[in-house]
C-alpha positions in Angstrom: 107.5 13.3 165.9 107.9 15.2 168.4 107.6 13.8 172.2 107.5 16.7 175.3 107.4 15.7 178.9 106.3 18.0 181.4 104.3 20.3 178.7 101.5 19.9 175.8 102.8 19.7 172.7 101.8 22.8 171.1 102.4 24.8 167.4 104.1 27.6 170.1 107.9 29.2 168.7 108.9 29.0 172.4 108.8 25.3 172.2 110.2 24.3 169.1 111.8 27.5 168.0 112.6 27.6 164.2 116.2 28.7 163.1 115.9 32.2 162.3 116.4 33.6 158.7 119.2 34.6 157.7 121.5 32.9 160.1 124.4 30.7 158.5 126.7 28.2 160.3 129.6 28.9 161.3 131.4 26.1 162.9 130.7 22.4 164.1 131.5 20.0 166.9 133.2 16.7 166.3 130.6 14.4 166.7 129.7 13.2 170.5 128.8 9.5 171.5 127.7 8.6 174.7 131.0 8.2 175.8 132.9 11.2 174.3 129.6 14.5 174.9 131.6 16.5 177.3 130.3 16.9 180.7 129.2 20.9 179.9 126.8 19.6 177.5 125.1 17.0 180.2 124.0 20.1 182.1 122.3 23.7 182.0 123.8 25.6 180.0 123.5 28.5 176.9 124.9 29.9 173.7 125.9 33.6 173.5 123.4 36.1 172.9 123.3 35.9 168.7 124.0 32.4 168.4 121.6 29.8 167.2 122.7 26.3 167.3 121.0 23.0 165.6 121.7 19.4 167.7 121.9 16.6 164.6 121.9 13.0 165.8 123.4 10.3 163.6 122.6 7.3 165.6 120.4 6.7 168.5 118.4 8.8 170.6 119.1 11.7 172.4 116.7 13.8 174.9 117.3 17.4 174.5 115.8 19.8 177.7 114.9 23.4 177.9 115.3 24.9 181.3 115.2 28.1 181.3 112.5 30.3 183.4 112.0 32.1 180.4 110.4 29.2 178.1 108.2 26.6 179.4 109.8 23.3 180.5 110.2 20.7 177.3 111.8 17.4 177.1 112.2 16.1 173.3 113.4 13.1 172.1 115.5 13.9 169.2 117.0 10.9 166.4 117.7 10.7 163.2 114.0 11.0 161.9 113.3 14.3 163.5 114.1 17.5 163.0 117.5 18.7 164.5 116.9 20.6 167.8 117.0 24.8 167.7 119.2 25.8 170.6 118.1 30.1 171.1 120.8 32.4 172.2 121.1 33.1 175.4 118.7 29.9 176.8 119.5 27.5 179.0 119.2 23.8 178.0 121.5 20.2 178.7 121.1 16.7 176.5 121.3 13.6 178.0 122.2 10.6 175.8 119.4 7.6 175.8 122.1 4.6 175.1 123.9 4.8 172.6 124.1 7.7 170.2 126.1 9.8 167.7 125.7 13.2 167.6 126.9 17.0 166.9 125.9 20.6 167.3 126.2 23.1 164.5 126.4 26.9 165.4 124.7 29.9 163.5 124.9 33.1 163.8 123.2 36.4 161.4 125.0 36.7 158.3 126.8 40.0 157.9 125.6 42.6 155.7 129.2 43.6 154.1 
């Protein structure tokens, strides 16, 4: 399920961008709790231009935002029954735990051609 605030819930990439194919991970967090997501992660911020990232929750519920002018505005409620949530390079977006949670954030980027 899929929950936006402050936008319609549409079938629209700039939304609820799918990870691209081809991209492979390439490293992991530890995994976050309420009391241990670093402070960075609470507000706006982005990847580098290249790098896709997937938020996985564990336990409990976390909202993830996109907040960049470039998309439209989305709140979604991610947990352990939805999909992760598809960070894009290069846009800006913060996560904001909803009690208590258990979470982590998987980077991709394009796997080489050699």
């Amino acid at each position: 399920m899929y929950l936006f605030i402050g936008t319609a819930m549409q079938s629209d990439d700039r939304i609820h961008p799918e990870l691209p194919t081809g991209f492979r991970p390439y490293r992991r967090t530890d995994v976050f709790t309420q009391d241990t997501v670093p402070a960075g992660l609470l507000k706006a911020h982005n990847t580098r231009d290249g790098v896709w990232a997937l938020i996985t929750v564990l336990e409990g519920e976390l909202a993830y935002s996109v907040n960049d002018p470039r998309r439209p505005a989305s709140r979604r409620v991610l947990t352990p029954h939805t999909p992760p949530g598809v960070i894009e390079p290069t846009i800006l977006h913060a996560v904001a735990p909803l009690g208590a949670v258990r979470f982590f954030v998987e980077f991709h980027r394009q796997e080489s051609a050699t």
